[in-house]
matplotlib code that plots the C-alpha trace (Angstrom):
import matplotlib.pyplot as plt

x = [-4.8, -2.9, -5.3, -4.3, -4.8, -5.3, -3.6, -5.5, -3.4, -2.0, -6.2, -6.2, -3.2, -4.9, -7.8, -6.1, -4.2, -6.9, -8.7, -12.4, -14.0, -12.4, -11.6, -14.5, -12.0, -15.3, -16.1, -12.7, -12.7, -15.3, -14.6, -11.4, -13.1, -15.6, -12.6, -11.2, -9.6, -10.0, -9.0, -8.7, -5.5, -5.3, -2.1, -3.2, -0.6, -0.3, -0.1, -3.0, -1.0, -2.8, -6.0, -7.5, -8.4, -12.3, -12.5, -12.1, -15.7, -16.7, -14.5, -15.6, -19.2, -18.6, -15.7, -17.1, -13.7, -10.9, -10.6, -6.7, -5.9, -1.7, 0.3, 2.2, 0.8, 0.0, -2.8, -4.8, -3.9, -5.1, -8.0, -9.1, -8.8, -10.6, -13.6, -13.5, -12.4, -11.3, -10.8, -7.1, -4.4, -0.9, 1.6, 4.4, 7.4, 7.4, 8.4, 5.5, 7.3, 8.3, 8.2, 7.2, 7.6, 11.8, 12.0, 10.2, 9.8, 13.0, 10.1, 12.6, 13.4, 10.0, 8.1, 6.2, 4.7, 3.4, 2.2, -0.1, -1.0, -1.7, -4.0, -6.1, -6.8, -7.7, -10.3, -12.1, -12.1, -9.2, -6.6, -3.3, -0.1, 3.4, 5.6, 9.5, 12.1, 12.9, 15.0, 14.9, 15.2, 13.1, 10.3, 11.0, 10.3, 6.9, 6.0, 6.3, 4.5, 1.1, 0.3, -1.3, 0.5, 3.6, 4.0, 7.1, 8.7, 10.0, 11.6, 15.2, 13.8, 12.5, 15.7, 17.8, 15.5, 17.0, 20.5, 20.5, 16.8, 17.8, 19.9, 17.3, 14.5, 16.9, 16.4, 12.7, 12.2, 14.1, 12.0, 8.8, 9.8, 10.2, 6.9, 4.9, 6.9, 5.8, 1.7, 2.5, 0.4, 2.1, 1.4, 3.9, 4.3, 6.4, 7.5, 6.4, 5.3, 4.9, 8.2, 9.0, 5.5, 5.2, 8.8, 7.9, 4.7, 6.3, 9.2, 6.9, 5.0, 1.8, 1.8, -1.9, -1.7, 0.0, -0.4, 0.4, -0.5, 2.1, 3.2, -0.4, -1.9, 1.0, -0.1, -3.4, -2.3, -1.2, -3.8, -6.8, -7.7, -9.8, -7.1, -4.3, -6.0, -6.7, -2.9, -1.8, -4.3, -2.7, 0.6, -0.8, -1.4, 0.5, -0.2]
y = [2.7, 1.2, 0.2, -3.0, -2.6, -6.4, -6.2, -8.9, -8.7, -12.2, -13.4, -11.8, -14.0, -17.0, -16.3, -15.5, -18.6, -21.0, -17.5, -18.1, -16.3, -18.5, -17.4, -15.1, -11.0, -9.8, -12.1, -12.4, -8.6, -8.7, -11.6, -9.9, -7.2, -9.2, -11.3, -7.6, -6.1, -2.2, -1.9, -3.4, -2.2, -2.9, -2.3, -2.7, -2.9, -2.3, -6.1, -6.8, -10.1, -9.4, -7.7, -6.3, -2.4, -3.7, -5.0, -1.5, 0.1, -3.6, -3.3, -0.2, -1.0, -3.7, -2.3, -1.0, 0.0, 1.9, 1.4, 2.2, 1.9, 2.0, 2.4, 4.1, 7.5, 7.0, 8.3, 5.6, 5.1, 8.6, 8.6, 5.4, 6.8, 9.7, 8.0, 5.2, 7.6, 5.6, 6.6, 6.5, 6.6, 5.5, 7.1, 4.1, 4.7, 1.6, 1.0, -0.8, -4.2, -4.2, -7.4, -5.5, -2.2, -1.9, 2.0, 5.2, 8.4, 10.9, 13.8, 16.3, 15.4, 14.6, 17.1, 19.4, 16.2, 14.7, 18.1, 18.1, 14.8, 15.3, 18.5, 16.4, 13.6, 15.8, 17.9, 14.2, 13.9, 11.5, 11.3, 10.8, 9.1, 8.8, 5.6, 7.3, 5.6, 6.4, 9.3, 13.1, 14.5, 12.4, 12.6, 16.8, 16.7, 15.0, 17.6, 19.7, 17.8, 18.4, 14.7, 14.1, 10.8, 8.9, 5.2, 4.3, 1.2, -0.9, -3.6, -2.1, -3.0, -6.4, -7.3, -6.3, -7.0, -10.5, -9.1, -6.6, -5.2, -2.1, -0.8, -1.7, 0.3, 3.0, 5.5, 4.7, 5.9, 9.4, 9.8, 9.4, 11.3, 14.3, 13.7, 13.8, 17.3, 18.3, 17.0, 13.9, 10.6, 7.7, 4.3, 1.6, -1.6, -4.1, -7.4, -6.8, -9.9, -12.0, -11.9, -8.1, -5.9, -5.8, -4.5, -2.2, -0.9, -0.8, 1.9, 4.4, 7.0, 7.5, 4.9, 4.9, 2.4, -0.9, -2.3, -6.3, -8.9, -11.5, -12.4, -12.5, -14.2, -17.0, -17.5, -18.1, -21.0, -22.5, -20.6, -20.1, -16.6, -15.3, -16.3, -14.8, -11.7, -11.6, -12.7, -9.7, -7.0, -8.4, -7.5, -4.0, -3.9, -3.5, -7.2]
z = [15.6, 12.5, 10.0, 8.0, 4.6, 2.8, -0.8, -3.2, -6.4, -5.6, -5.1, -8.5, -9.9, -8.7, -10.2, -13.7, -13.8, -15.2, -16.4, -14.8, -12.0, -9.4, -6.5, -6.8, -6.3, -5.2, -2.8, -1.4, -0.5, 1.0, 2.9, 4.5, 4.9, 7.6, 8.7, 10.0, 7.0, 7.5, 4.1, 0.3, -1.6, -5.1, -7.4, -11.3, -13.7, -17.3, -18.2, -16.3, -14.6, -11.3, -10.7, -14.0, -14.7, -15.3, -11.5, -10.5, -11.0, -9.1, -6.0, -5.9, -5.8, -2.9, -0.7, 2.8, 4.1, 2.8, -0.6, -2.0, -5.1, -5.7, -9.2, -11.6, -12.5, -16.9, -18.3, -18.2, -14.6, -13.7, -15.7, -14.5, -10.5, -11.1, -12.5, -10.0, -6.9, -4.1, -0.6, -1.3, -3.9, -3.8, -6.4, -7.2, -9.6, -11.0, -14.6, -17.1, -16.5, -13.5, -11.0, -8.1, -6.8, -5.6, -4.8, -4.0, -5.8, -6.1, -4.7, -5.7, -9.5, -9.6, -7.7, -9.9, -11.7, -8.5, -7.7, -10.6, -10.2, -6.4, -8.0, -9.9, -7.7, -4.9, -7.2, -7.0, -3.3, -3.1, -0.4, -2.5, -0.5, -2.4, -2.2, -0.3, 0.6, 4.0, 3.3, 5.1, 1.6, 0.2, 2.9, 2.7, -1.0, -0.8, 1.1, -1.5, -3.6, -2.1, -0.8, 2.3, 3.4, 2.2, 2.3, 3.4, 0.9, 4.0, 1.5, 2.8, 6.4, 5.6, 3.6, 6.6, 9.4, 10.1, 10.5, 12.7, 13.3, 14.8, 12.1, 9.4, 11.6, 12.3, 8.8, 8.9, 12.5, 11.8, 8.8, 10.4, 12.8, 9.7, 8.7, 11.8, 12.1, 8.8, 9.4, 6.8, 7.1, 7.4, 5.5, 5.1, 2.7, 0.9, 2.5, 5.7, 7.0, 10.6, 11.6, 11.2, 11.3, 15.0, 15.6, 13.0, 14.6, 18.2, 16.6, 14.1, 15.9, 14.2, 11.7, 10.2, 7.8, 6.3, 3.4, 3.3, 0.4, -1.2, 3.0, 4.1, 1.0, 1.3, 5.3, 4.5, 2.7, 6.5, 8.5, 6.3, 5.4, 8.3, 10.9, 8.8, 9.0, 12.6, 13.6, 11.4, 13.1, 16.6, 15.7, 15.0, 18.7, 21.7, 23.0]

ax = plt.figure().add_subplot(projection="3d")
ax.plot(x, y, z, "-o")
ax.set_aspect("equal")
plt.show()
């Protein structure tokens, strides 16, 4: 089964805009969570734009499922996972300012720091997955690093997917392939959405996990939350 991981950073951005409590982040997680969400991913960042590092210990406190906490590795970043300790972690390159994540990790120029990092987050219990492109040297290089899953940055696929799917699929297929061969977990995220996640699904063996926000957050808008939720755990399926 593919678990479908509901990102609420743009909840968060909402919520920020007029700077009150409302939408209630805590009540909205929990809400996916008994609309069918088997997970909560959140992604806080340095400017604090989107979810804030103080909602951490909270969402901690009221998150049943899978709780995944993704960003850049700082100090404060690590510090801040370790004391919280989520189910998950996910390791993403991104710069301080940037918009939104655009890459994976180089796991070879990068490897010994991801290997400590992967160290210390697994003395706490947590289960550490690195953001890859969907490259065989790439996905051969997290190995090295320790993790236990990689997330596969499908923004290449989504980009493409509308010209010719089965090119865009193509590099992700061969590197899941690697990493079921080397005993890698599998996540996947960025700008997968309706029109492209079940294709996706159908053509990765042993997917476990997606991670989905800014798509699923902008279809509620038209469907309402709870349905949103439920169309997105069908595509997940085999129909």
């Amino acid at each position: 089964m593919t678990r479908l991981s509901v990102n609420i950073n743009k909840i968060a951005l909402i919520r920020n805009a007029r700077g009150s409590n409302f939408p209630d982040l805590l009540k909205v997680a929990q809400d996916c969570e008994s609309f069918g969400a088997e997970g909560i991913t959140v992604h806080p960042r340095p400017d604090e734009r989107h979810v804030k590092f103080s909602d951490i210990p909270l969402l901690k406190q009221v998150v049943q499922t899978e709780f995944n906490i993704e960003g850049y590795p700082s100090e404060e970043f690590i510090k801040m996972v370790c004391d919280n300790a989520p189910k998950q972690v996910t390791l993403v390159p991104d710069p301080p300012g940037a918009l939104t994540s655009s890459e994976g990790w180089d796991t070879l120029k990068y490897r010994q720091e991801l290997k400590d990092i992967s160290t210390e987050f697994k003395k706490h219990n947590i289960r550490v997955s690195i953001f890859v492109d969907p490259s065989l040297g790439m996905v051969e290089g997290a190995k090295e690093t320790g993790t236990d899953r990689i997330e596969l940055y499908t923004g290449d696929y989504a980009h493409n997917y509308d010209i010719n799917k089965e090119e865009a699929i193509a590099p992700f297929v061969s590197a899941a392939k690697l990493a079921n061969k080397l005993d890698l977990g599998i996540n996947a995220g960025h700008d997968l959405n309706l029109d492209n996640l079940h294709f996706f699904y159908l053509q990765i063996p042993k997917l476990l996990e997606v991670s989905i926000g800014h798509a699923l957050v902008v279809d509620s808008l038209y469907y309402g939350l709870k349905n949103t939720i439920q169309i997105y755990k069908r595509l997940l399926t085999n129909y």
